[in-house]
N, C-alpha and C positions, 0 to 999 in steps of 0.2 A: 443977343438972345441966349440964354443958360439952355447950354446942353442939360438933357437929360439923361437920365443913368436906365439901362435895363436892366430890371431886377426879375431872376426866372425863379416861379415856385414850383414844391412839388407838384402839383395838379398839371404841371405845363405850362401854364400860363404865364404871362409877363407884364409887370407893373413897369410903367416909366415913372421915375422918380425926380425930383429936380435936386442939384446935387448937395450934399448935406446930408441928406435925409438919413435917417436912421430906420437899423430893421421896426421899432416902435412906429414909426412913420406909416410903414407899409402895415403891418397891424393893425393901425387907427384907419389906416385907408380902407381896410376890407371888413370892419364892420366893430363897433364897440364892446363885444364879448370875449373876441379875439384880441383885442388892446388890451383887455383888463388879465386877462388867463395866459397872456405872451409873457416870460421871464427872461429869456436867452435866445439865441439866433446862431444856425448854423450857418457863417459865408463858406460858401466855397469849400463848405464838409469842417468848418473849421469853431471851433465852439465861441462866440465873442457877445459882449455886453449889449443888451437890447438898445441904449442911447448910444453905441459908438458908429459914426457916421461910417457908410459906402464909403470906398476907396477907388470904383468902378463899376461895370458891371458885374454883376454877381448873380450864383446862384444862392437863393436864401431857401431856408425851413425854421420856421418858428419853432422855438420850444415851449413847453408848459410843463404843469406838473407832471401830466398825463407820460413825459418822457422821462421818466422815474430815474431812469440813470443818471442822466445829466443833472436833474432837478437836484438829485440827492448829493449828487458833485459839486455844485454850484453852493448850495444850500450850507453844506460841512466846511466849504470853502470859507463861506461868508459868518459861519458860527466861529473860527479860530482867529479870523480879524477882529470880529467882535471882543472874544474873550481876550485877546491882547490890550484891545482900549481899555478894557473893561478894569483889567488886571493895573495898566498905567492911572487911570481915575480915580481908583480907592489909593495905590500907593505908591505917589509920584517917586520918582529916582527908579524904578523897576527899567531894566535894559529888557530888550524884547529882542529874539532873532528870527525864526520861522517856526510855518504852524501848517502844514497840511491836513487836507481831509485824508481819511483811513477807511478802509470795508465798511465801519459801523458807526464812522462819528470826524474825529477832528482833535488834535491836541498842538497845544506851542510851547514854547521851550522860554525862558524866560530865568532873568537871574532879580534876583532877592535885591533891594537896597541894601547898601550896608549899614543904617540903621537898623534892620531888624533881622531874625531868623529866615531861613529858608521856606517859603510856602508851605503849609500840609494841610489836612482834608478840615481842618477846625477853618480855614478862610476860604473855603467851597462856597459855602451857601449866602456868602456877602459879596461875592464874585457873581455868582447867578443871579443875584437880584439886579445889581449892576449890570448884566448882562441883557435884561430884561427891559430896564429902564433904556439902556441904547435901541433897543428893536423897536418896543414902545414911541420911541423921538421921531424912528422913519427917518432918521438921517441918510439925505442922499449917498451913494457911492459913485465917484466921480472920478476917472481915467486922465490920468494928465502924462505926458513923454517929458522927462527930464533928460541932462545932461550929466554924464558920468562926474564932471567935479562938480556941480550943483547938488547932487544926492551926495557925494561924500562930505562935501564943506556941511551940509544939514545936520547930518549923523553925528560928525565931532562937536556939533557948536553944543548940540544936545545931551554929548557923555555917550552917546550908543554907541560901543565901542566895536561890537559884536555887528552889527550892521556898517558898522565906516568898514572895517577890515574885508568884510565880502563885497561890500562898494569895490572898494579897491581891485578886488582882483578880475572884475565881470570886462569881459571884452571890450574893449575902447569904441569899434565898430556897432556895439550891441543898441539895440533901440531900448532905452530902460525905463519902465513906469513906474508910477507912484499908485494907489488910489486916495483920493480922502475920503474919509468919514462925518460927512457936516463940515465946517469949515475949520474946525479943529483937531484932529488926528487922520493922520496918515501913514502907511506902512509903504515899501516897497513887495513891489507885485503884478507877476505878469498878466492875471486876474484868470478869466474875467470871472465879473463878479454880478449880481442882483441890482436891479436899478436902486435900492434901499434896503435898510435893515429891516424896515419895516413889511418887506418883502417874506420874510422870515416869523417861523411862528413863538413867539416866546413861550407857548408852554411844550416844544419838540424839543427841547434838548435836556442834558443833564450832565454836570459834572461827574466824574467819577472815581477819578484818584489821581494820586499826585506821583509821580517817580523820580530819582534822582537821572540825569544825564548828562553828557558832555555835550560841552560846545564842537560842533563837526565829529562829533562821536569818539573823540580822542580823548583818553583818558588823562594825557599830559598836560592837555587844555583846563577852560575854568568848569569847574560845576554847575551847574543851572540844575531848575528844577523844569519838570516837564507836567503839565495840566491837563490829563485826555478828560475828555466828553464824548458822548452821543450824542446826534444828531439826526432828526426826521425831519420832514414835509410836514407834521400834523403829531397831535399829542396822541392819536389811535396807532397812530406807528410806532413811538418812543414807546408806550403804554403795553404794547406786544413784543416789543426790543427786552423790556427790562423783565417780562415774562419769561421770554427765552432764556435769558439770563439767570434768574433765578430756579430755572428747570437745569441747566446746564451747570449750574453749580451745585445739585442735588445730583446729578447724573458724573460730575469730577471724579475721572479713574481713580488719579491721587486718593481721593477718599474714600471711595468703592473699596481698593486696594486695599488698603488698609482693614477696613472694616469687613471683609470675605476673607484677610490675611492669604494673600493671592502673590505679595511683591514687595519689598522695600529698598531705598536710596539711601546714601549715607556718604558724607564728607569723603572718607578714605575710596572711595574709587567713584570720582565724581562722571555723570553721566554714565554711570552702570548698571546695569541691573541685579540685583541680588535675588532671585525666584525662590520662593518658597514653592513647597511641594503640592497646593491648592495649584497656582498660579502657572507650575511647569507643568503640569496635567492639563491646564488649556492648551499652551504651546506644544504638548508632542502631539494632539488631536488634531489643533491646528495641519503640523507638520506631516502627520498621516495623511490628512485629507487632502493635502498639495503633491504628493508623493504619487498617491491614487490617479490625480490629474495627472501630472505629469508622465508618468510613465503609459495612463492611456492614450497620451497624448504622442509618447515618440520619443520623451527624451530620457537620455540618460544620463544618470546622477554623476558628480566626480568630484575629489576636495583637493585642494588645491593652498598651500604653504601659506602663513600668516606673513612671512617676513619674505621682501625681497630686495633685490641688491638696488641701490638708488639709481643706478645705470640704465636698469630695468625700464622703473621711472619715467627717468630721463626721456630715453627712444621714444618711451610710447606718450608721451609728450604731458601725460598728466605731475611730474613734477615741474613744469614751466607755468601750469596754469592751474593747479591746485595746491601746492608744496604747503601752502600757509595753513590748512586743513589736514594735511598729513602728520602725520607721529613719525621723527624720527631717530634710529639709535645706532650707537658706534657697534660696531662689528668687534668688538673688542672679549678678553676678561679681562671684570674690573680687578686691583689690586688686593688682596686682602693684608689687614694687618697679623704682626706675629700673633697677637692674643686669638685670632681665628674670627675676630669682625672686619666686616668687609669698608675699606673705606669711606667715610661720610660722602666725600665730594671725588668718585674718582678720576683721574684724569686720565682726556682722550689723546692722545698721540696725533702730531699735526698730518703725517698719514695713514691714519684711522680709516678704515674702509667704512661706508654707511649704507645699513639697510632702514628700511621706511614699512610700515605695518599696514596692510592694505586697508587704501578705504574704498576700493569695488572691487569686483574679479574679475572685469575684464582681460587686462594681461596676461591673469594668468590662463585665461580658458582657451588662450592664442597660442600662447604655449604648448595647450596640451593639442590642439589642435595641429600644431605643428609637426608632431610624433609623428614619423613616418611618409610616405606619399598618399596626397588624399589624391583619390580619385571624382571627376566629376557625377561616375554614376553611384558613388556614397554620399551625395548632400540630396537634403541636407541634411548637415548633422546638427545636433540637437542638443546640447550639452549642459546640465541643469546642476545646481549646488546650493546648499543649503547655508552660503557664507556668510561668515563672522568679518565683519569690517569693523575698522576705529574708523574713526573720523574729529578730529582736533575742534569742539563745537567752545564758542568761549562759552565760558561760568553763565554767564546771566541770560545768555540763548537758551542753556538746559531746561526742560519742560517735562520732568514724568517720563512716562514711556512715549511722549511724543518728541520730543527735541533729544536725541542721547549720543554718546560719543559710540559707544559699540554696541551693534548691531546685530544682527544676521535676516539676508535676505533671500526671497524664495526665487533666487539670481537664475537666469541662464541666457543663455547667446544660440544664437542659432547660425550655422555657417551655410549660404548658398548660394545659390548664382543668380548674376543678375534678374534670370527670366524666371526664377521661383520666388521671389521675393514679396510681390502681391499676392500670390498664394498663401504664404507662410504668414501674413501681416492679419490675411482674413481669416486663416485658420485659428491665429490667436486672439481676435475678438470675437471670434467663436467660441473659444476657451475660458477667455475672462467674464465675457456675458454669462454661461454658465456657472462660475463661481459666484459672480457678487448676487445673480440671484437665488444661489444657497444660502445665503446671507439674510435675502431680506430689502437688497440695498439697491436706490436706484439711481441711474448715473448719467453723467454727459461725457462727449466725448468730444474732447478738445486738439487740435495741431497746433505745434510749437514751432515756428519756423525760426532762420537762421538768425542768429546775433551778431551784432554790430564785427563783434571779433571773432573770429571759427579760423579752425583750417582746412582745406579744400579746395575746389576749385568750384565756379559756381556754377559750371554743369554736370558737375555733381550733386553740387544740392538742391540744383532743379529737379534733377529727374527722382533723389532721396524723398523729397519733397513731396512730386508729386504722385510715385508710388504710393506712400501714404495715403495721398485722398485717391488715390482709385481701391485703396482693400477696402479703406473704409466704407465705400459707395457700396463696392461687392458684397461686404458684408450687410451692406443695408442701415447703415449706421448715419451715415452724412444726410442728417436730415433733422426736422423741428423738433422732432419725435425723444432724439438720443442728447439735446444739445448741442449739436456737430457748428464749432467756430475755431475762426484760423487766428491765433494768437502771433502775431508778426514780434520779433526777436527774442523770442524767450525757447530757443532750443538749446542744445547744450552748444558747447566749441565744436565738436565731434560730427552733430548730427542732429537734425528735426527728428521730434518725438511727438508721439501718438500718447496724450493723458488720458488718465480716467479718472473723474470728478465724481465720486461717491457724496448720497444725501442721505444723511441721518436721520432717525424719528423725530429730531425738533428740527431740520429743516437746516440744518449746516452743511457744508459741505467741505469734502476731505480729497485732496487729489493723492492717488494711492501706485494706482497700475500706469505704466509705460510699455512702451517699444517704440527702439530706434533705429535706422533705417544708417549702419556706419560704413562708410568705405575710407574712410582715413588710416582706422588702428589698423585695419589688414594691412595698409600700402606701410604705413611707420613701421610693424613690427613684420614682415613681410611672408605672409601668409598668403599660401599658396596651393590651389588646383592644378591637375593634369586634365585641362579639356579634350571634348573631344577628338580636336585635331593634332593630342601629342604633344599642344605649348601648354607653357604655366598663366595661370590666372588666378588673378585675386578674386574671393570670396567677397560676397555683400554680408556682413557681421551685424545681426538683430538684436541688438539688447532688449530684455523684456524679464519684467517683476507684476505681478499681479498683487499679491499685499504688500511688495514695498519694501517694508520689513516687518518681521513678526511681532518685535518690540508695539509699533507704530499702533498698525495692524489690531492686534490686543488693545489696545491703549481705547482706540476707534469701536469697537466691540462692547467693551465694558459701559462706555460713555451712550453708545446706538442704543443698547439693548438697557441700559440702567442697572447693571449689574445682572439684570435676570438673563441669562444665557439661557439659550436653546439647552435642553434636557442633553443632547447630543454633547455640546463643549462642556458644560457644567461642571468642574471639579467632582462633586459629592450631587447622584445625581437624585438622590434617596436615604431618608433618615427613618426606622424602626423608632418609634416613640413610646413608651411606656406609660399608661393611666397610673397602674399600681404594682407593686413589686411582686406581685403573684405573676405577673405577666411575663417577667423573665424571660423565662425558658424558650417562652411560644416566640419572642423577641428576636430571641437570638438564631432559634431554628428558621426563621423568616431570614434572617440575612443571611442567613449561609445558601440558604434556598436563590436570594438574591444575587449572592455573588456569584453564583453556580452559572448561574446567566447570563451574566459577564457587565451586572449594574452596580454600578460605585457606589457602595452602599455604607452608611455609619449606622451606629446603636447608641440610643439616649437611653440610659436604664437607672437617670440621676433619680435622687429622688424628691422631684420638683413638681407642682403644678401643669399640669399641661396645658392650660395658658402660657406658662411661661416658656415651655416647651417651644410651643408654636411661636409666640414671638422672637425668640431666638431666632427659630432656625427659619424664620423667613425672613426676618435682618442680614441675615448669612446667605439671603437668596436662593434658598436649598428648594430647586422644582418640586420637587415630593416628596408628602412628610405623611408617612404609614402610620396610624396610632391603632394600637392595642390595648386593650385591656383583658380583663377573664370570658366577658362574651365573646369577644374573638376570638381568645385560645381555644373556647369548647366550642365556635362553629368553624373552625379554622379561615376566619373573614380578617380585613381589614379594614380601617376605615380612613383612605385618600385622601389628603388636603394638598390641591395642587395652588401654588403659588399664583394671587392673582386672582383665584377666584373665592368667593364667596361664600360656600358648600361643599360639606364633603358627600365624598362619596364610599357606601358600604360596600365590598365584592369578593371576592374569592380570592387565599392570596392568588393562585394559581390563575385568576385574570388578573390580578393587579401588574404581577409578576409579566403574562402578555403585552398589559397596556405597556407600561415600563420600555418592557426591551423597544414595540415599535415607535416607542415618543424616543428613545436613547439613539435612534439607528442615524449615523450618518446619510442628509441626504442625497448623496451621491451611491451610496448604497440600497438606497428605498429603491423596490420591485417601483416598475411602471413609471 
């Protein structure tokens, strides 16, 4: 008699299966709409292929589209296998290595025959069609366990050179799969994957560039080329994707920047920022408004040395496990020659002392902490900085003010003792919720728990850990409402942190603010209270940023708001505009009037159209633009064209000058 298998669903319920059976199986069993709308199956919380048979009893849950993550996981998965055949079909000899799905789509890595050039976006659209024609076939995808020299003897007989080499090195023990695609192509892969291509919608995706990369990402390896795509469930998603897209590239800081003349990059100090005078008028507003917070908040400013000894480093453990991202330099002076230039190449001394260029401020805020005896009834302390970090990002990471090597962040630590610690955690998403909605901006609130490698002990990063989710709870946060999810190893080495996932007006999102919850660097660099009973103890040390960094920050702003800033940040918050050159005088007496009042005001007195006028200066994103002519000068009015809308408005300067200052006013500053 064949045992049978029990299989438990979500409802509670339990199928006995006979054995073999597949989650498809149990699908078909419970009724034909569920067979047809089933794609993937959770055993045992674990994501696997609707035809791969029970191994036992199991708990199952069907997936469908309707489970949008998975689907879309599943879906971008099976779009990058496709585009592999797809890519070997039109140009046999192509070597193929891996292709994972990404946030928005799926790309594979693949190298050129050497009969021809390297791939570029001219062989996109004879690749999609091919791509199309495989979905179209509904070629089955089919799970087969191979044997470690069985897949590598394949690979060579083939020329895959790039797939024998990774054969080779996969654990002898490991259980290794193939899938096929119809009974002629197969890739290695742990899947899973869609019963068929045809599973898949051929008009949800789309090619969309082509980039150079290395094989295993080493530059000393061979070049391949790399093929991303997007990919959706349905062409109404792809069709809203490439919408975004196209809003997002209109909304590009890079070209914002440019065109408000707000910031420029340049070769000679790569990932740096170069501010123009528009652009650092954001940033000290910025810095004002953080300054405001923080000091109502408790803490106190402090700055803190660019260069420190590598020893420093060392102790505090971030050159063991950062060094590769750090800058750093001999402790030396270089040589100069007699003509009075300084050596090309000069040379470091085998015992050169070396200092490293901070890329956070932790250390040093322990440092300063360290000055003197703290006492337990002085925490906590609160100690806030405004620092300038390098950070060693390579070349081709660089991104605008989003990706940069130096930095400055709105940094501080907070030193306390264990029993204030969830106080202090919910005092500051008390703090942050009130910034990001000055902003505008709305968020989740994310826990990073421990990584595979950290240092500590792990009842400390229980209790690290679980302080966390009790501020958050206090604060009201841990809930459907704010996004509140436990993200398992993505904390730092140090310590679990508390994100915050900002959502932009197209619906992106940007993880910005933290706090971490450290008891390590206090114990490494040994930092130290007099409790109440006379002994020494260590401090609970809070790392916490709210924009992150300013660079980033700004970058997120420009992009959120499309260049048009709140009246408040806005560079130029008001432009006097001239009809006719009679108007002058009244022009100019208006902006002094303006400045009087403390509104960042310029004077157009060209002598240009004022059409031209106003398209300018609303390309330039200038909130309000005052035009004048001689009716104005003799009723002393102006007439308001506020950025965005449609109509102006006629008034008094002496109301415009009102509206003005309360549309300029920082809202942390607004009565009520």
């Amino acid at each position: 008699m064949t045992e049978l298998l029990k299989i438990s669903l979500p409802d509670g319920s339990v199928r006995e299966m006979p054995e073999g059976s597949t989650p498809a199986d149990v699908a078909a069993a419970i009724g034909p709409g569920l067979a047809k709308a089933a794609i993937a199956a959770r055993i045992d919380g674990e994501l696997r292929d609707i035809n791969r048979p029970f191994e036992g009893d199991a708990e199952l849950a069907l997936v469908t589209a309707r489970d949008e993550e998975d689907a879309l996981e599943l879906a971008r998965h099976d779009f990058a296998h496709v585009l592999a055949e797809a890519v070997q079909s039109l140009f046999p000899g192509t070597q193929i290595t891996f292709g994972p799905a990404t946030d928005d789509g799926f790309y594979y890595d693949v190298k050129a025959p050497a009969t021809r050039e390297p791939f570029s976006m001219d062989d996109l659209p004879a690749i999609e069609e091919e791509m199309r024609r495989i979905i179209r076939a509904d070629k089955p995808l089919r799970r087969e366990v191979w044997s470690r020299e069985q897949l590598i003897a394949k690979w060579e007989a083939e020329g895959e050179v790039f797939k024998a080499e990774w054969a080779k090195e996969l654990p002898e023990n490991e259980e290794l799969t193939v899938y096929w695609s119809g009974e002629d192509w197969l890739d290695m892969c742990r899947g899973p994957h869609l019963a068929s291509t045809g599973k898949l919608d051929p008009d949800a995706f789309k090619l969309m560039r082509v980039a150079g990369a290395y094989w295993r990402g080493d530059q000393k390896n061979a070049q391949l080329t790399r093929i991303y795509g997007t990919g959706w469930l349905n062409k109404k998603q792809l069709n809203a994707h490439l919408t975004r897209l196209e809003e997002a590239a209109k909304r590009d800081h890079r070209k914002l920047g440019r065109e408000m003349d707000l910031f420029h990059l340049q070769e000679e100090a790569h990932g740096s920022v170069f501010w123009h005078p528009k652009g650092y008028r954001i940033w000290r507003e910025l810095e004002a408004y953080m300054r405001r917070k923080m000091d109502g908040a408790g803490y106190r400013e402090i700055k803190t040395p660019q260069l420190m000894d590598v020893r420093q480093w060392t102790q505090s453990g971030h050159w063991g496990k950062y060094a590769e991202n750090m800058f750093a330099v001999p402790d030396i002076v270089p040589e100069v020659g007699d003509d009075g230039e300084t050596a090309a190449s000069p040379k470091v001394a085998d015992d050169a002392e070396w200092m490293a260029i901070k890329p956070m401020n932790c250390p040093a805020h322990v440092l300063v902490f360290k000055q003197g005896i703290t006492s337990y009834r002085d925490l906590p302390i609160r100690l806030g900085e405004m620092g300038c970090c390098h950070r060693n990002e390579p070349h081709g990471a660089l991104h605008g003010l989003m990706r940069v090597r130096q930095f400055t962040q709105d940094d501080a630590h907070i030193f306390c003792t264990e029993a204030q610690v969830v106080e202090e955690v919910r005092a500051f998403c008390k703090l942050a919720d009130e910034v990001y909605r000055d902003f505008g901006f709305s968020y989740h609130v994310k826990l990073a728990l421990r990584p595979e490698k950290r240092f500590g002990s792990e009842a400390d990063w229980d209790k690290a850990e679980q302080e966390l989710r009790d501020a958050v709870a206090e604060a009201g946060m841990a809930n459907e409402e704010y996004g509140w999810e436990e993200l398992p190893g993505e904390g730092a080495f140090y310590a679990p942190k508390l994100e915050w996932h900002l959502t932009d007006a197209i619906g992106r999102t940007w993880q910005v603010g933290t706090i971490q919850g450290d008891r390590v660097l206090p114990d490494r660099l040994d930092a130290t209270y007099v409790g109440e009973d006379g002994e020494k103890h260590r401090p609970v040390m809070l790392h916490r940023a709210i924009f992150g960094s300013y660079e980033r920050f700004i970058g997120i702003l420009i992009e959120h708001f499309a260049g048009r800033l709140p009246t408040w940040l806005a560079p130029v918050q008001a432009v006097v505009a001239t009809i006719v050159s009679d108007a002058d005088g009244y022009a100019k007496e208006a902006v002094e009037k303006l400045k009087a009042a403390g509104i960042r005001v310029e004077s157009d007195l060209r002598n240009e159209k004022i059409n031209y006028k106003v398209r300018e200066h609303s390309h330039a994103k200038v909130p309000h633009l005052l035009v004048v002519g001689m009716r104005e000068a003799e009723e002393g009015t102006v007439a308001v064209r506020t950025l965005g809308q449609q109509h102006q408005k006629v008034m008094s300067l002496d109301e415009a000058i009102a509206m003005l200052k309360d549309d300029a006013t920082p809202p942390d500053l607004r009565e009520g």
